[in-house]
PyMOL Python script that loads the backbone (N, CA, C, O; Angstrom):
from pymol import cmd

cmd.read_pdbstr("""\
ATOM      1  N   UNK A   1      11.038 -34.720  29.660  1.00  0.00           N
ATOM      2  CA  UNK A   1      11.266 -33.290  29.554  1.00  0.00           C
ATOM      3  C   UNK A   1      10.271 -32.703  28.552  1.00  0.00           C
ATOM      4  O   UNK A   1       9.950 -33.244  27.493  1.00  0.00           O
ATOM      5  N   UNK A   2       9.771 -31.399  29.062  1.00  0.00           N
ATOM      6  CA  UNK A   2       8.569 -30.524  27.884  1.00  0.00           C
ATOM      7  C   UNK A   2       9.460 -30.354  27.156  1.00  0.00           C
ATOM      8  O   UNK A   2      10.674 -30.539  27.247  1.00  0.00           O
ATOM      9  N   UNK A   3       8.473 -29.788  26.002  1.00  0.00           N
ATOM     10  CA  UNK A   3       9.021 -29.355  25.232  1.00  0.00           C
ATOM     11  C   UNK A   3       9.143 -27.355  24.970  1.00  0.00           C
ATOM     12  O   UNK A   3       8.309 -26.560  25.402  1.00  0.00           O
ATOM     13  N   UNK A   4      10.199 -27.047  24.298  1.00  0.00           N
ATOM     14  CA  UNK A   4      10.212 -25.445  24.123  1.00  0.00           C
ATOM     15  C   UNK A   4       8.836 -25.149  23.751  1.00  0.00           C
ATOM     16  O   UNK A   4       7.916 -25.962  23.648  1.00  0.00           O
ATOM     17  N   UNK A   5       8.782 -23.215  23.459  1.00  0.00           N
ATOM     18  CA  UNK A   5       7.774 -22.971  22.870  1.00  0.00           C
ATOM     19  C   UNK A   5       7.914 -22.913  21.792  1.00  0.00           C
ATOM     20  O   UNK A   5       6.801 -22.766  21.287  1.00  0.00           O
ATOM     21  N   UNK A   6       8.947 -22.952  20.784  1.00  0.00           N
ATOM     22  CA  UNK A   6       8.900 -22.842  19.835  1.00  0.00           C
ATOM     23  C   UNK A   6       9.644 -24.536  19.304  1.00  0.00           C
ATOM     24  O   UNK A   6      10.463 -24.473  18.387  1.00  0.00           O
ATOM     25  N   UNK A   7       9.470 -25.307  19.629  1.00  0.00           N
ATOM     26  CA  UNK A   7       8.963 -27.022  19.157  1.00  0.00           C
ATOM     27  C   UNK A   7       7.728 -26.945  19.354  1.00  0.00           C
ATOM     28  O   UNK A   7       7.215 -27.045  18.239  1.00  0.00           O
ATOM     29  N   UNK A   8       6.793 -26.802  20.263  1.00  0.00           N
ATOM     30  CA  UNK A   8       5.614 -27.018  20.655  1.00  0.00           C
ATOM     31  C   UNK A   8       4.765 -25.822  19.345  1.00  0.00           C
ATOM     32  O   UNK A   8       3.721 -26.126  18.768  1.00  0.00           O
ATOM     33  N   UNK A   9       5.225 -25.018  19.210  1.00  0.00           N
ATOM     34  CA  UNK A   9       4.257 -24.175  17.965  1.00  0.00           C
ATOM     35  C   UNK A   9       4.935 -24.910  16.757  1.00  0.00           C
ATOM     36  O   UNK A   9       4.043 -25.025  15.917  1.00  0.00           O
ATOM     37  N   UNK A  10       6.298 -25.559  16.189  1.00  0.00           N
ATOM     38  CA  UNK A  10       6.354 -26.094  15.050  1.00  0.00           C
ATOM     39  C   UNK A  10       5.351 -27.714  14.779  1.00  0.00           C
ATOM     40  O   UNK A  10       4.843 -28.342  13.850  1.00  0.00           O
ATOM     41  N   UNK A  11       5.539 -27.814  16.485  1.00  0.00           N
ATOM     42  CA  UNK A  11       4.986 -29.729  16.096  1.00  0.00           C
ATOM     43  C   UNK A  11       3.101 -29.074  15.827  1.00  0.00           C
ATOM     44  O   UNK A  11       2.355 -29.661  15.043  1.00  0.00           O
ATOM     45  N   UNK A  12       2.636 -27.809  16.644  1.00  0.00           N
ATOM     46  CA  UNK A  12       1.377 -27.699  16.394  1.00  0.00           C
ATOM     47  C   UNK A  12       0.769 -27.455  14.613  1.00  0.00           C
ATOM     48  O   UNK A  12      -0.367 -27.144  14.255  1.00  0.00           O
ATOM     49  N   UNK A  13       1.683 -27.660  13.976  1.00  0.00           N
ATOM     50  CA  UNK A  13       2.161 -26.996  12.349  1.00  0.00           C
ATOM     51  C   UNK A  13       2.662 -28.275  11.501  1.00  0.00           C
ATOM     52  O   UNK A  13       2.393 -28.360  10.303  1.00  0.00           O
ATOM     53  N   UNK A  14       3.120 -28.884  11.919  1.00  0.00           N
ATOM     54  CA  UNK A  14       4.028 -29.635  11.235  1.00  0.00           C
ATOM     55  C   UNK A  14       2.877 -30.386  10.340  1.00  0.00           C
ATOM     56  O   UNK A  14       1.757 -30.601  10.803  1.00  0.00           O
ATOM     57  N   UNK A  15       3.301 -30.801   8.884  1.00  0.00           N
ATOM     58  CA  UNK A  15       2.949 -31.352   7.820  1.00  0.00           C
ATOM     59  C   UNK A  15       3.351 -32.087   7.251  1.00  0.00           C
ATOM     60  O   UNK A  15       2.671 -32.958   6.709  1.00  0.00           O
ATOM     61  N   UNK A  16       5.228 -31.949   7.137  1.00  0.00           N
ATOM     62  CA  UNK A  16       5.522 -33.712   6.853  1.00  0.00           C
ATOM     63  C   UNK A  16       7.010 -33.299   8.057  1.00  0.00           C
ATOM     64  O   UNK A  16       7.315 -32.341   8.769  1.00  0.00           O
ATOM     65  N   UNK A  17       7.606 -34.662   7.724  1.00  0.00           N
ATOM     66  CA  UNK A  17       9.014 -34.364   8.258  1.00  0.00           C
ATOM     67  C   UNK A  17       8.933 -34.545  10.045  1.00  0.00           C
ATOM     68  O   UNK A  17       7.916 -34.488  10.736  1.00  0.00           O
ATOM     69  N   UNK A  18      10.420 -34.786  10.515  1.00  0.00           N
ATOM     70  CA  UNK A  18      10.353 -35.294  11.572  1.00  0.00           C
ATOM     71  C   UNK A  18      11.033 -34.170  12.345  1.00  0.00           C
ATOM     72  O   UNK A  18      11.854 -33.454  11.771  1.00  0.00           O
ATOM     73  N   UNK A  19      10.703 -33.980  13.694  1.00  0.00           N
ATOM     74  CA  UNK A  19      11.499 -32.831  14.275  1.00  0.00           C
ATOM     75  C   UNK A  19      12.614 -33.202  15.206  1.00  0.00           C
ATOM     76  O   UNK A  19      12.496 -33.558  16.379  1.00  0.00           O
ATOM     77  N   UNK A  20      13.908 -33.043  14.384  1.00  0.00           N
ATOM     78  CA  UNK A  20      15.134 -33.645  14.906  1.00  0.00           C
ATOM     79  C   UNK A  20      16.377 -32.809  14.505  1.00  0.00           C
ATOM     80  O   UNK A  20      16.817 -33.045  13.380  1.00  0.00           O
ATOM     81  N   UNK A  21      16.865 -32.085  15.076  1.00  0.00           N
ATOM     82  CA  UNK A  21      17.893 -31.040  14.744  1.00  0.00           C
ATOM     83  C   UNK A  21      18.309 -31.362  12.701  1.00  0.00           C
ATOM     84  O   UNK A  21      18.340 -32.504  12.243  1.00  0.00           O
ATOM     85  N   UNK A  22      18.450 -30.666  12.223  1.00  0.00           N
ATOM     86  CA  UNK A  22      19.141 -30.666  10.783  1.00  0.00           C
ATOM     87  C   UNK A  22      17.724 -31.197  10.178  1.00  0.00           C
ATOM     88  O   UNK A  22      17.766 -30.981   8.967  1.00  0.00           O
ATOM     89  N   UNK A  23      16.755 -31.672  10.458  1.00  0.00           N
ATOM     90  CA  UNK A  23      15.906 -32.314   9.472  1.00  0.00           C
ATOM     91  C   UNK A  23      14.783 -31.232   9.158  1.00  0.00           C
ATOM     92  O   UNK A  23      14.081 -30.538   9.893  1.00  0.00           O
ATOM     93  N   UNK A  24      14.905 -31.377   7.561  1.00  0.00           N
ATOM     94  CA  UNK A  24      13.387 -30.680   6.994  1.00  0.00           C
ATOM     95  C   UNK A  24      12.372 -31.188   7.155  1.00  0.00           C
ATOM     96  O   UNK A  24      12.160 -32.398   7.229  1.00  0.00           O
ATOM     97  N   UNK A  25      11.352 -30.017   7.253  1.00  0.00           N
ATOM     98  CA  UNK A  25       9.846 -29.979   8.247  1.00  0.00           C
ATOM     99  C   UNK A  25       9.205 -28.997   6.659  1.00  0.00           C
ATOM    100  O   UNK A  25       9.854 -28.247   5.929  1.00  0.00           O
ATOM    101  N   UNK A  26       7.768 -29.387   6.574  1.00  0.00           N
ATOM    102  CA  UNK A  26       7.064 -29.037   5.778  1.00  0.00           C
ATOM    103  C   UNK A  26       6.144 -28.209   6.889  1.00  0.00           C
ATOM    104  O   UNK A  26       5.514 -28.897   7.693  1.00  0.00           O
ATOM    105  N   UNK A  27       6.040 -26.739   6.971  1.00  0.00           N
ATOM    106  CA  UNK A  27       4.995 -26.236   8.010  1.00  0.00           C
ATOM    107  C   UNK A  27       3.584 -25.585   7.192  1.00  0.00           C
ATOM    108  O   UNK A  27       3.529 -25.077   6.072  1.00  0.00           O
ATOM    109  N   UNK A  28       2.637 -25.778   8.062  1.00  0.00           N
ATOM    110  CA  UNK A  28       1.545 -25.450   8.143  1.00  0.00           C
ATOM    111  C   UNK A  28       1.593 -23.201   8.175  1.00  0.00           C
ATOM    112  O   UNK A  28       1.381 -22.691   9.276  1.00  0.00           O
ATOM    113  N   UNK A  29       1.804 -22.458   7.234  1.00  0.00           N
ATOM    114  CA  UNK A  29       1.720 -20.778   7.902  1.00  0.00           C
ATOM    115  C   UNK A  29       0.574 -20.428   7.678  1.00  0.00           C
ATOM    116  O   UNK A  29      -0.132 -20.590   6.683  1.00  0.00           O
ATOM    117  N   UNK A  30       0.315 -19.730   9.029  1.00  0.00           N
ATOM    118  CA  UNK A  30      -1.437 -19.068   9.301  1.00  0.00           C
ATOM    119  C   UNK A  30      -1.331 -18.027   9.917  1.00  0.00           C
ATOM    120  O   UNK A  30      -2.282 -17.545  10.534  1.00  0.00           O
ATOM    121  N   UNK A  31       0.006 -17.408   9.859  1.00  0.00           N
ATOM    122  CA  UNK A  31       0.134 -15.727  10.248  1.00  0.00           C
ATOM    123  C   UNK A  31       1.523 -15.307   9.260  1.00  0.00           C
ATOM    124  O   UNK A  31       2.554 -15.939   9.030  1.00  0.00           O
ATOM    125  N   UNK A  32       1.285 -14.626   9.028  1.00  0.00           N
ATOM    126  CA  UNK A  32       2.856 -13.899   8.396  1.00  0.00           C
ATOM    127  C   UNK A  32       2.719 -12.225   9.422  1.00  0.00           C
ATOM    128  O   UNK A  32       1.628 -11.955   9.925  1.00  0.00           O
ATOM    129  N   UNK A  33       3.695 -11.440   9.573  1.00  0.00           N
ATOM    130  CA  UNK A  33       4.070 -10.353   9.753  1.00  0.00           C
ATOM    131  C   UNK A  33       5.274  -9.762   8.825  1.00  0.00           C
ATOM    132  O   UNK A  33       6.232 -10.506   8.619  1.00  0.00           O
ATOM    133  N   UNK A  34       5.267  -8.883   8.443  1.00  0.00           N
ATOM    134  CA  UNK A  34       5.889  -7.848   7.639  1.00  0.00           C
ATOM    135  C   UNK A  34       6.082  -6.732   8.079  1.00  0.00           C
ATOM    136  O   UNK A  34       5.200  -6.359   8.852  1.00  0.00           O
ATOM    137  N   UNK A  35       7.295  -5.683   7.813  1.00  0.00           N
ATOM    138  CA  UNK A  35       7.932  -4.444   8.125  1.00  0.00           C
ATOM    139  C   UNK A  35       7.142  -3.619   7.042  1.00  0.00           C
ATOM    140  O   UNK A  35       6.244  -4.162   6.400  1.00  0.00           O
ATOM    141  N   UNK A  36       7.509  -2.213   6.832  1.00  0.00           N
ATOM    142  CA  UNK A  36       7.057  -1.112   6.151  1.00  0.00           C
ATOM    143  C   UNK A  36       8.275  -1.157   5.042  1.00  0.00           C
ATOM    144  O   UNK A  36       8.147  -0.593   3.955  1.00  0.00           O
ATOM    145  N   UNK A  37       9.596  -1.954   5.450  1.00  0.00           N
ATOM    146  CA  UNK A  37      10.465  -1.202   4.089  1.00  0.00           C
ATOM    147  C   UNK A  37      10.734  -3.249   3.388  1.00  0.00           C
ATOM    148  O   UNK A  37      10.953  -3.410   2.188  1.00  0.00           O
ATOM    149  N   UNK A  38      10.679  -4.160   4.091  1.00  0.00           N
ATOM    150  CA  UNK A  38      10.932  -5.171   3.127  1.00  0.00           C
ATOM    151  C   UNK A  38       9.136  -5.639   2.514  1.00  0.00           C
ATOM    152  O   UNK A  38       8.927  -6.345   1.528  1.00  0.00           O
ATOM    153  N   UNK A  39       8.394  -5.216   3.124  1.00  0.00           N
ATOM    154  CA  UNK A  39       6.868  -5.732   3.288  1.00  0.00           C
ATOM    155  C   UNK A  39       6.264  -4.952   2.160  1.00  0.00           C
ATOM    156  O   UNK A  39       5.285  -5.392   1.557  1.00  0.00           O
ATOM    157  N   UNK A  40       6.859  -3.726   1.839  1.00  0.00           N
ATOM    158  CA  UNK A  40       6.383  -3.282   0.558  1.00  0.00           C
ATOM    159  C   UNK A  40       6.686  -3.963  -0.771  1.00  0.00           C
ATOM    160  O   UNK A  40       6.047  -4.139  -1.808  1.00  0.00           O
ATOM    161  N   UNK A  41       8.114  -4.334  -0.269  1.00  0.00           N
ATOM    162  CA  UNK A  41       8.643  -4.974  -1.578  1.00  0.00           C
ATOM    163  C   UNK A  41       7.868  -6.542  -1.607  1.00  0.00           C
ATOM    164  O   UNK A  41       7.655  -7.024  -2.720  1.00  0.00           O
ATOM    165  N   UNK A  42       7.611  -7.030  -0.839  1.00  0.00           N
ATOM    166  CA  UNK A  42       6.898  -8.007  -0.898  1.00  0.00           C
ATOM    167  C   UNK A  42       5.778  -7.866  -1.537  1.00  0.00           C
ATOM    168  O   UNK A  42       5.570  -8.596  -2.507  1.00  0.00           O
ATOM    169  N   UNK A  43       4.794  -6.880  -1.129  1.00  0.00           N
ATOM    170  CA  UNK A  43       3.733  -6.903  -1.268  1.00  0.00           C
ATOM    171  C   UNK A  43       3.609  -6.721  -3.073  1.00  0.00           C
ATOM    172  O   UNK A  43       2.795  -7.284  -3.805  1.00  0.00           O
ATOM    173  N   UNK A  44       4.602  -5.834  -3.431  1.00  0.00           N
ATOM    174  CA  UNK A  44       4.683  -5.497  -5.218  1.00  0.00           C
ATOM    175  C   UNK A  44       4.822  -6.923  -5.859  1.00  0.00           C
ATOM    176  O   UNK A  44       4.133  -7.245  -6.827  1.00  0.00           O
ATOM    177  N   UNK A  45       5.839  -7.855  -5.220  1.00  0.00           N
ATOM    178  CA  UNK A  45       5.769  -8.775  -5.793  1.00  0.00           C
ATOM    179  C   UNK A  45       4.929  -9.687  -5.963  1.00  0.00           C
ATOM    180  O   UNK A  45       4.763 -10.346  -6.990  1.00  0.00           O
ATOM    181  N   UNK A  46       4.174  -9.793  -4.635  1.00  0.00           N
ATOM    182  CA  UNK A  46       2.076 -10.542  -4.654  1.00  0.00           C
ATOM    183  C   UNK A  46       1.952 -10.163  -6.508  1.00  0.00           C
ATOM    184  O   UNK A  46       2.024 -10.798  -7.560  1.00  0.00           O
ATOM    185  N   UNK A  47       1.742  -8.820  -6.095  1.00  0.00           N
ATOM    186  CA  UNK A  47       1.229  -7.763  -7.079  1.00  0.00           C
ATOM    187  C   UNK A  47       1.395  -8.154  -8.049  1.00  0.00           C
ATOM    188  O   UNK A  47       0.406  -8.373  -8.748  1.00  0.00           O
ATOM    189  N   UNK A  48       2.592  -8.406  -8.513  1.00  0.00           N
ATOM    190  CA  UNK A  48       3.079  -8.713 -10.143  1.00  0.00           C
ATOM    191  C   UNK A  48       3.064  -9.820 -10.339  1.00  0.00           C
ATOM    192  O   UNK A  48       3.475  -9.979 -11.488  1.00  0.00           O
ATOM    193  N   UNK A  49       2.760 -11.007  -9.770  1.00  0.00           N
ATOM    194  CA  UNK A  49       2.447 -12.155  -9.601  1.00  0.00           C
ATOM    195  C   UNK A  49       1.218 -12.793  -9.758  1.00  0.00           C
ATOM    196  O   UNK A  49       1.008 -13.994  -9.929  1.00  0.00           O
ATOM    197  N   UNK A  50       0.045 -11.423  -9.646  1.00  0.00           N
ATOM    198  CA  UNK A  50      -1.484 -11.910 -10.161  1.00  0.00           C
ATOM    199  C   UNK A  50      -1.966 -12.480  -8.907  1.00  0.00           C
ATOM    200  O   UNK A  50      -3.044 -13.065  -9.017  1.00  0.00           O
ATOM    201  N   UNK A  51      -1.372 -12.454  -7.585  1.00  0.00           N
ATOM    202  CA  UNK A  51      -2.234 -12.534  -6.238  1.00  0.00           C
ATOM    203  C   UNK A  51      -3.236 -11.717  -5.882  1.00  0.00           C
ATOM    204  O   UNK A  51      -2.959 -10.529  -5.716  1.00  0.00           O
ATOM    205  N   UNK A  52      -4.258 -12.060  -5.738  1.00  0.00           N
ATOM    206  CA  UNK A  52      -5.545 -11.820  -5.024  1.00  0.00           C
ATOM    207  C   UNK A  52      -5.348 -11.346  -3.969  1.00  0.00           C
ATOM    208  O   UNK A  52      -5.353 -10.121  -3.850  1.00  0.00           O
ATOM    209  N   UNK A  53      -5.116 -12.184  -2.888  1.00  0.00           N
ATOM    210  CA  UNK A  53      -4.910 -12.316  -1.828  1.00  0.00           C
ATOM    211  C   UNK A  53      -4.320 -12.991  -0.918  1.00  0.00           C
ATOM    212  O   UNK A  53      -4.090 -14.093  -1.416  1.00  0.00           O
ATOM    213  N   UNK A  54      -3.864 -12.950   0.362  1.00  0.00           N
ATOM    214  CA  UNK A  54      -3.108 -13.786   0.724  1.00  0.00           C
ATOM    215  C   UNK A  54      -4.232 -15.401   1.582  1.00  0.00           C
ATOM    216  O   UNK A  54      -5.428 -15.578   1.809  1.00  0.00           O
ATOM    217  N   UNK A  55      -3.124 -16.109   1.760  1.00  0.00           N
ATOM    218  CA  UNK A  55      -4.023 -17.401   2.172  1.00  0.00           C
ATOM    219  C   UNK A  55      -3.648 -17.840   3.843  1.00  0.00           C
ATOM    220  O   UNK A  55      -3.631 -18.990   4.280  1.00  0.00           O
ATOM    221  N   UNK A  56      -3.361 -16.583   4.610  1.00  0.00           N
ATOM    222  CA  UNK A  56      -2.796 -17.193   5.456  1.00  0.00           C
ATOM    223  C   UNK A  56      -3.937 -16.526   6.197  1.00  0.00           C
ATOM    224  O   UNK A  56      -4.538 -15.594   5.663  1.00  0.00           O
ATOM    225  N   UNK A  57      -4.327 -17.053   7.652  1.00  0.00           N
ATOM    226  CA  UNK A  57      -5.854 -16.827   8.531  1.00  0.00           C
ATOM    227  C   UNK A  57      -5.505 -15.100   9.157  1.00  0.00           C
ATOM    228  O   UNK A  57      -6.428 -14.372   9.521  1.00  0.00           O
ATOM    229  N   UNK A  58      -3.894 -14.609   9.191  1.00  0.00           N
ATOM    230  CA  UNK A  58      -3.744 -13.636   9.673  1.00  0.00           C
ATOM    231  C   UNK A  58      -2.905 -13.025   8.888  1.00  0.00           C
ATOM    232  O   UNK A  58      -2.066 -13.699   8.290  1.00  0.00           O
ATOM    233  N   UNK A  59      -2.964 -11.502   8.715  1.00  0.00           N
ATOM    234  CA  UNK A  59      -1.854 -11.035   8.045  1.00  0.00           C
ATOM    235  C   UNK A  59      -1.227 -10.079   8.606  1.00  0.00           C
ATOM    236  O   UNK A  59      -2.246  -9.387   8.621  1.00  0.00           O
ATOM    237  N   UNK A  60      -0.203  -9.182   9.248  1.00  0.00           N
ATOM    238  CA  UNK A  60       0.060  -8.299   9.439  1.00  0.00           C
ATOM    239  C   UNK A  60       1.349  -7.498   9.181  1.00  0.00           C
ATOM    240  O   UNK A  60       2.514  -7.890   9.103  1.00  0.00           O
ATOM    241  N   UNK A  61       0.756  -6.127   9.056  1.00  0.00           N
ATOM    242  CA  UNK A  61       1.944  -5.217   8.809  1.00  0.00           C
ATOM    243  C   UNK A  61       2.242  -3.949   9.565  1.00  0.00           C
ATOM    244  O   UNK A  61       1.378  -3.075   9.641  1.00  0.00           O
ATOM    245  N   UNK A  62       3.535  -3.792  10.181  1.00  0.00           N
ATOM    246  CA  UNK A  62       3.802  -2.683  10.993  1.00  0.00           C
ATOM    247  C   UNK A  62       4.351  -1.793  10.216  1.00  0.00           C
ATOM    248  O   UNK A  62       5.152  -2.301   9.431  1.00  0.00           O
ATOM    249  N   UNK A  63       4.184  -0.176  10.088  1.00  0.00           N
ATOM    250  CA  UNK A  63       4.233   0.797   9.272  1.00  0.00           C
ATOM    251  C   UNK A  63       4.535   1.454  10.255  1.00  0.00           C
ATOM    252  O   UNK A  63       3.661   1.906  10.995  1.00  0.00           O
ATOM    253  N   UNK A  64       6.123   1.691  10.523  1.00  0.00           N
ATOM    254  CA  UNK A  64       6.998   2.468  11.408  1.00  0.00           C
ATOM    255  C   UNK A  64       7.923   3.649  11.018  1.00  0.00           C
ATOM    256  O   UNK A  64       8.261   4.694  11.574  1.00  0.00           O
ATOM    257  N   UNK A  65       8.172   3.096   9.923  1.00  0.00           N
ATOM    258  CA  UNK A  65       8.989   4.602   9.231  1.00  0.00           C
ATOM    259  C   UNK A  65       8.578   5.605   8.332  1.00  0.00           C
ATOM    260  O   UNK A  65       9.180   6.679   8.333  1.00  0.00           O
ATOM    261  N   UNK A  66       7.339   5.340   7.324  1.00  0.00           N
ATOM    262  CA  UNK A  66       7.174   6.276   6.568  1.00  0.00           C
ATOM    263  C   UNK A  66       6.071   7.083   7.157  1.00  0.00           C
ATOM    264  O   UNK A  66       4.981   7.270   6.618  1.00  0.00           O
ATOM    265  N   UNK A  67       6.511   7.615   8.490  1.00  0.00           N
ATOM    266  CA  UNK A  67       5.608   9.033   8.947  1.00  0.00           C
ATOM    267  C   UNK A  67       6.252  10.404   9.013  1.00  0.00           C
ATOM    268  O   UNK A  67       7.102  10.545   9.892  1.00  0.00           O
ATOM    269  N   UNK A  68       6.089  11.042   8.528  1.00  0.00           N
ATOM    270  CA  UNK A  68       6.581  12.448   8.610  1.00  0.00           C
ATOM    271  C   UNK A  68       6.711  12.928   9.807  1.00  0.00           C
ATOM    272  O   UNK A  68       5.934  13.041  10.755  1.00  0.00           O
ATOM    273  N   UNK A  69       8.225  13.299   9.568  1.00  0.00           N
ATOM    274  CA  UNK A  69       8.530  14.150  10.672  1.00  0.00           C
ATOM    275  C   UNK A  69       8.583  15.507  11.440  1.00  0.00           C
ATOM    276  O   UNK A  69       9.617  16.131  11.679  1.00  0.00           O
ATOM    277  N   UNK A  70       7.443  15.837  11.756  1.00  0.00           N
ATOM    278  CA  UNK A  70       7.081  17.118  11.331  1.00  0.00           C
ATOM    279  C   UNK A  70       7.203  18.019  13.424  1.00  0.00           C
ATOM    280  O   UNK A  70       6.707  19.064  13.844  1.00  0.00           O
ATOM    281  N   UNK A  71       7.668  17.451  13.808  1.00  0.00           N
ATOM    282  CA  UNK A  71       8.233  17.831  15.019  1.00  0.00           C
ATOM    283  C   UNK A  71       9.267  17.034  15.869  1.00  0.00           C
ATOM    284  O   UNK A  71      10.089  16.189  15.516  1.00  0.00           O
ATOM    285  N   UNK A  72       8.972  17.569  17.134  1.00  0.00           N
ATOM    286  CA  UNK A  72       9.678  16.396  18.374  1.00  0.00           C
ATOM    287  C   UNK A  72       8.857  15.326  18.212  1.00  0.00           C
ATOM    288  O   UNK A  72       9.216  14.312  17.614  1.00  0.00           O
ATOM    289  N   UNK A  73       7.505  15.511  18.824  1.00  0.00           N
ATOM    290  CA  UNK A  73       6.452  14.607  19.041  1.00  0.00           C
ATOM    291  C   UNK A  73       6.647  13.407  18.426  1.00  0.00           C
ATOM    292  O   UNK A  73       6.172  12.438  19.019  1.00  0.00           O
ATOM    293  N   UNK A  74       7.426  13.131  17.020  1.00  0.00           N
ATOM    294  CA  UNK A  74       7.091  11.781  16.421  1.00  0.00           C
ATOM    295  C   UNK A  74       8.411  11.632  15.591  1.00  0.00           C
ATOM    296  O   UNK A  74       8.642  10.968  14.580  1.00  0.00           O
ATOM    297  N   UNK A  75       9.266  12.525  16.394  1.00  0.00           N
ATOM    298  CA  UNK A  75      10.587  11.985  16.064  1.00  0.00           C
ATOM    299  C   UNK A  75      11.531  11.125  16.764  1.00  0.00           C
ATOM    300  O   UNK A  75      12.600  10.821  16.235  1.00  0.00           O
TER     301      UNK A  75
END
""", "prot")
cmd.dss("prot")
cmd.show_as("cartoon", "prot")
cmd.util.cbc("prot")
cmd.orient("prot")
C-alpha cells in the first residue's frame, strides 16, 4: 500500500525518528506560512529575539484583515 500525502511529505523531511503513529519525528522546515493577526505577533517576537532573518527556503504571509473598509467592494 502507498503511502498518504502527507507521510510521503513528512518521510521527504524526516531527520531523526521513526514514522509510526505516537512516535516523535525530528522534521526538516523549508516553508512556514503565517496569518496577518497571529503572524504579527510572531514576527515581534523574531524581533525581540535579535533575528535577522528567517532560515527557512520559503516564507509566507497572508494579510487578509487589516484593509480598510471603505465600501462594498472590499467588504
Amino acid at each position: 500500500m502507498g503511502y498518504t500525502i502527507a507521510q510521503k511529505i513528512i518521510k521527504a523531511h524526516m531527520l531523526s525518528g521513526e514514522m509510526t503513529v505516537g512516535s516523535e519525528v525530528a522534521l526538516k522546515i523549508d516553508q512556514t506560512l503565517t496569518q496577518d493577526a497571529t503572524g504579527t505577533m510572531a514576527y515581534l517576537e523574531f524581533e525581540t529575539m535579535g533575528l535577522d532573518r528567517v532560515k527557512t527556503e520559503r516564507s509566507v504571509a497572508y494579510i487578509d484583515h487589516n484593509t480598510l473598509q471603505s465600501g462594498f467592494e472590499n467588504a
